[in-house]
DRENKETI-411344 format. One record per atom (N, C-alpha, C): residue in one letter; z, y, x. Coordinates in steps of 0.1 Angstrom, whole numbers, plus 5000, padded with zeros to 4 digits. Atoms other than C-alpha are relative to their C-alpha. Example, Ala and Ser with C-alpha at 12.3 -4.5 7.8 and 13.67 -1.06 7.14 Angstrom:
A500049885009/A507849555123/A500050125009/S500049894991/S507149895137/S500850114992/
***
This chain:
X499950145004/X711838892455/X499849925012/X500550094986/X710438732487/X500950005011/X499249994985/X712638872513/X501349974997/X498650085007/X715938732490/X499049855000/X500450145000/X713738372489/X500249945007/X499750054994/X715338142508/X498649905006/X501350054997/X712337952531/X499949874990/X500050155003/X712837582517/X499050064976/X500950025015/X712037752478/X498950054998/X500749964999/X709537962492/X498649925002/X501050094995/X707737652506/X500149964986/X500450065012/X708337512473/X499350094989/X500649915008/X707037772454/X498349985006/X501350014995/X704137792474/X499049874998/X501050104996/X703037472474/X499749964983/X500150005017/X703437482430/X499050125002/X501149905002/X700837782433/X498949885007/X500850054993/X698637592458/X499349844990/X500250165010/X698837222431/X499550114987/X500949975015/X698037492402/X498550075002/X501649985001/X694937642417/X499149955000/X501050114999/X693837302427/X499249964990/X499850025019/X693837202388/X499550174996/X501049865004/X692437572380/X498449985008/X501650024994/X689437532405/X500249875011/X500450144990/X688537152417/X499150035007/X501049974987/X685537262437/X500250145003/X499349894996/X686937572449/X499150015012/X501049984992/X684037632479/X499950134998/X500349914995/X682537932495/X498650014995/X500850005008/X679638052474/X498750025010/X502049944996/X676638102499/X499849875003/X500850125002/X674237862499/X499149965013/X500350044987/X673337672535/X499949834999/X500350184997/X672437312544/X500449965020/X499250074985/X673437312585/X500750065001/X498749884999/X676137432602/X499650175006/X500549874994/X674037732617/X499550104990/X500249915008/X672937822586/X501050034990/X498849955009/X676637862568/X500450095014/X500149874987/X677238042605/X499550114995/X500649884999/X674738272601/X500550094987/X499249915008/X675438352565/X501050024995/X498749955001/X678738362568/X500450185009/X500149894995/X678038612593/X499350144994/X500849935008/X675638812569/X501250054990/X499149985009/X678538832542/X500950125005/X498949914997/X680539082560/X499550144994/X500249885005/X680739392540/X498849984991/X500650005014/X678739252511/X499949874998/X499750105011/X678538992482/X499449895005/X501050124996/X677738652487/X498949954993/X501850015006/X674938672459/X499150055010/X501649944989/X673138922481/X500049955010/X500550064990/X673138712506/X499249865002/X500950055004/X671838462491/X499049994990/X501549985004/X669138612480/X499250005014/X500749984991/X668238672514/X499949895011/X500250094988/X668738402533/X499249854999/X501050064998/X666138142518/X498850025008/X501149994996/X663638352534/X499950025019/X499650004983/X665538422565/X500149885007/X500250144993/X666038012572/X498749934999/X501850034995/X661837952568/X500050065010/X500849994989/X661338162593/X501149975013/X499050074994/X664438082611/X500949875001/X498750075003/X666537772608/X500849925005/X498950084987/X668137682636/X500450095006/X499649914995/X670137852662/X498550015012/X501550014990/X666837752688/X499250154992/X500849935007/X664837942663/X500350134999/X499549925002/X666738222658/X500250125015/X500449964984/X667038282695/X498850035003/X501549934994/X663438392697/X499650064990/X500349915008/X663338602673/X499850124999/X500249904993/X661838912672/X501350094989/X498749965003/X664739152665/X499650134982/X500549885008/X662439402643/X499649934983/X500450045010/X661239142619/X501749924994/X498450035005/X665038982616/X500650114993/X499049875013/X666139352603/X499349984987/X500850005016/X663539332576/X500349904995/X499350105006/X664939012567/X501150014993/X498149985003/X668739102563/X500150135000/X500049885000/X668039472557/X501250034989/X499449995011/X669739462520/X501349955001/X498350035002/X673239312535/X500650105003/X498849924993/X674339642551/X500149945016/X499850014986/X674939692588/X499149925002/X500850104996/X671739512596/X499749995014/X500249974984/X671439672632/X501049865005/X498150124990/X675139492641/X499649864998/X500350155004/X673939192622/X499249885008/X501050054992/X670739142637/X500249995017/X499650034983/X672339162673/X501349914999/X498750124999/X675538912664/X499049884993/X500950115003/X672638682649/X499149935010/X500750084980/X670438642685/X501150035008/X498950054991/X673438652706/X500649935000/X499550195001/X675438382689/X498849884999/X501050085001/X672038222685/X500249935018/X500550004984/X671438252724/X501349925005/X498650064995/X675138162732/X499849844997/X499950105002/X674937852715/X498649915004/X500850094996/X671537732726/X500549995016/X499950034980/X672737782766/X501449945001/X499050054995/X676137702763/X500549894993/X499550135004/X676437432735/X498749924996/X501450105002/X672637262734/X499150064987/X500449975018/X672037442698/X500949974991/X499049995013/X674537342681/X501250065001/X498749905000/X677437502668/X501649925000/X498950074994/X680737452679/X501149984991/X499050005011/X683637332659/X501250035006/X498849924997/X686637472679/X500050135000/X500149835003/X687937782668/X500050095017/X499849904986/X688537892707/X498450045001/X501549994995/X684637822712/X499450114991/X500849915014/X683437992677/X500550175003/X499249905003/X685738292679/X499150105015/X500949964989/X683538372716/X498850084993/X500949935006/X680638432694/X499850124992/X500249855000/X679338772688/X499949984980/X499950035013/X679938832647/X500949924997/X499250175003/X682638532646/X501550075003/X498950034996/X686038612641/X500949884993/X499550115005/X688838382626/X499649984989/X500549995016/X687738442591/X498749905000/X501150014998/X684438362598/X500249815005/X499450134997/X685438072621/X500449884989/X499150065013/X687637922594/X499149934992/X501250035009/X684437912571/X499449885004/X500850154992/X682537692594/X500749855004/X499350104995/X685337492607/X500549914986/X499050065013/X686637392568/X498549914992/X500850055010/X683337352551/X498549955009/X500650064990/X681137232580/X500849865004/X499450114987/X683237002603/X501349964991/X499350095010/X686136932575/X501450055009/X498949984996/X688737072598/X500550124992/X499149835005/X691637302581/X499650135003/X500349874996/X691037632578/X500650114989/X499549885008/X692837932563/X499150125003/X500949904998/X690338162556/X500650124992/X499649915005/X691838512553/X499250134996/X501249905003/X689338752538/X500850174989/X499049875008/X690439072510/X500849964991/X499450015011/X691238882483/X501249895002/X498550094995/X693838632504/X500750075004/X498649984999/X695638902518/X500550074988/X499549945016/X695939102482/X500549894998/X499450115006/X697038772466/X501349955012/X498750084988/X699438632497/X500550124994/X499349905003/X701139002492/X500849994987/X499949955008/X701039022457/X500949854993/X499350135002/X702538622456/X500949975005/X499150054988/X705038682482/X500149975008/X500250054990/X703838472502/X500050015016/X500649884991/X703038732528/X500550095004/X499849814998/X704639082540/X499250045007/X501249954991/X701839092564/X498750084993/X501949965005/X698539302565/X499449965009/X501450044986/X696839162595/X500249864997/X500650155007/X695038852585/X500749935012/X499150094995/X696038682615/X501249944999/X498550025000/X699838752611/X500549904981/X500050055016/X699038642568/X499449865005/X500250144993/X697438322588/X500749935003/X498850024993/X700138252605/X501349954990/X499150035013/X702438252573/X500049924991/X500550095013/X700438042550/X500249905008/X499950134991/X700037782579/X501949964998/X498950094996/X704137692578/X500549994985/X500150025014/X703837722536/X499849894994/X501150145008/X701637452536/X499149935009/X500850094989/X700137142550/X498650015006/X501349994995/X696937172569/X498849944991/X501050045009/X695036952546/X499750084988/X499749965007/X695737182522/X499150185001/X500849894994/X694437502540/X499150074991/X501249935004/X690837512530/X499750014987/X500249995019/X690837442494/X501050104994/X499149895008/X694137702486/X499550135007/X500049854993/X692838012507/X498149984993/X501050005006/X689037902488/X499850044985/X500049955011/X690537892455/X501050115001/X499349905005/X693238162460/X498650115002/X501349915006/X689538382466/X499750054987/X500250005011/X688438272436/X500750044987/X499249945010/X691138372417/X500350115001/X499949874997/X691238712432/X499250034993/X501149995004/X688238742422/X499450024985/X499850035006/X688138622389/X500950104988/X498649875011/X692038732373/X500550095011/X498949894990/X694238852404/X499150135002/X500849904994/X692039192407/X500950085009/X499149914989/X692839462432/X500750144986/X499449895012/X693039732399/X500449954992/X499850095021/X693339512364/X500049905006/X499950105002/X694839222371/X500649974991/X499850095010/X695238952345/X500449964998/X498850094999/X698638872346/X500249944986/X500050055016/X698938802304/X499349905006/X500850135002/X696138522313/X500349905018/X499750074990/X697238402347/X500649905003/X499650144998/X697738052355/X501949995010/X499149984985/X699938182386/X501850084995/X499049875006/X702438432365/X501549895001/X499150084996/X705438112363/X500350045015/X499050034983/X705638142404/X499550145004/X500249844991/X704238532411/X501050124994/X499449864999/X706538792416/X499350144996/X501249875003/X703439032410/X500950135012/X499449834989/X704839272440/X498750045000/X501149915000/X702839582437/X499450034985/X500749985012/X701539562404/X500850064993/X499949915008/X702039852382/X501249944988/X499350015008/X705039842354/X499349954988/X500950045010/X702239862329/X499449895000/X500650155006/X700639542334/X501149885003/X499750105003/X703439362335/X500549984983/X499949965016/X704339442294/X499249804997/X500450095004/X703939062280/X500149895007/X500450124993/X704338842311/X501450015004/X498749965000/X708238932315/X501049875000/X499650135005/X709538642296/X499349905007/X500450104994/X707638392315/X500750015013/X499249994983/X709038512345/X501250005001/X498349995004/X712738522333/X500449815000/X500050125000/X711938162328/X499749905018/X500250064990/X711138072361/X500550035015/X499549934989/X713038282384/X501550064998/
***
């Protein structure tokens, strides 16, 4: 379906998914729970390779004893693992947590930087991550490509990419910049949600009018057929 889509109805398509998930999730945001930009940094950095509940379980106690990048920077490295032990990879963590700490107190005063060239330097920080801070900190666009944007881009068409970058890259000429951080927040949410990776929820899906469902099994399309005959 995608690679017969001519670009002009592909943009159009796209941008009818992006207006229905708006209207499916108005506050469409990144679920960990921070108050500066060092502390959505840090646990954004904590999130990798586990849930953003468990991370905020752990990071009320990690920003008392830490809550700045200053602070963080002096930290001793043994009591920071016992902090962030329960996210997984806490070795890696606890050394991309005082090194972007340290980076940013010597090379930006303590605070954290809002260009992606600057952010992406830091140890734990790649675009994904970046993206996080730059959209829901500092308000600049951000396509944040995580598991459940590139399953969904794929499985929407949107996409024939697997490397988040090149699925970055794609969505950016889909859709306007303002648009970015709120459709790659709620397309999450809806991964999450109905779009699953095994049982997805096409009978109940808001999205089924404009998704092709590439990849999904014969069996779960049974019921959602006729909607799609209507729209394609």
């Amino acid at each position: 379906m995608a690679a017969r889509e001519r670009k002009p109805d592909l943009r159009a398509r796209a941008e009818r998914i992006a207006a229905t998930l708006s209207r499916r999730y108005p506050d469409a945001r990144i679920s960990l729970d921070f108050e500066t930009p060092w502390q959505c940094l840090a646990a954004t950095i904590l999130s990798a390779q586990c849930t953003d509940e468990r991370v905020n379980k752990v990071t009320p106690a990690l920003f008392r004893a830490y809550p700045d990048a200053r602070a963080t920077a002096r930290a001793d490295a043994r009591h920071l693992q016992r902090l962030i032990v329960t996210t997984g990879f806490f070795r890696q963590k606890t050394r991309s947590l005082l090194e972007a700490a340290r980076i940013i107190v010597e090379r930006f005063d303590g605070e954290v930087p809002s260009r992606m060239e600057d952010l992406v330097t830091l140890p734990g920080v790649g675009r994904k991550t970046a993206n996080v801070v730059r959209g829901h900190v500092f308000g600049r666009p951000g396509l944040v490509v995580d598991t459940h944007v590139r399953r969904l881009s794929r499985r929407l068409g949107l996409s024939r990419n697997r490397d988040p970058d090149k699925i970055e890259r794609d969505l950016w000429a889909l859709l306007p910049p303002a648009q970015w951080t709120r459709f790659s927040m709620s397309l999450i949410l809806h991964g999450r949600r109905v779009c699953q990776a095994r049982r997805p929820m096409c009978e109940s899906c808001v999205l089924c009018p404009d998704c092709p469902q590439i990849g999904v099994s014969p069996s779960k399309l049974r019921g959602v057929r006729d909607i799609r005959r209507k729209s394609f």
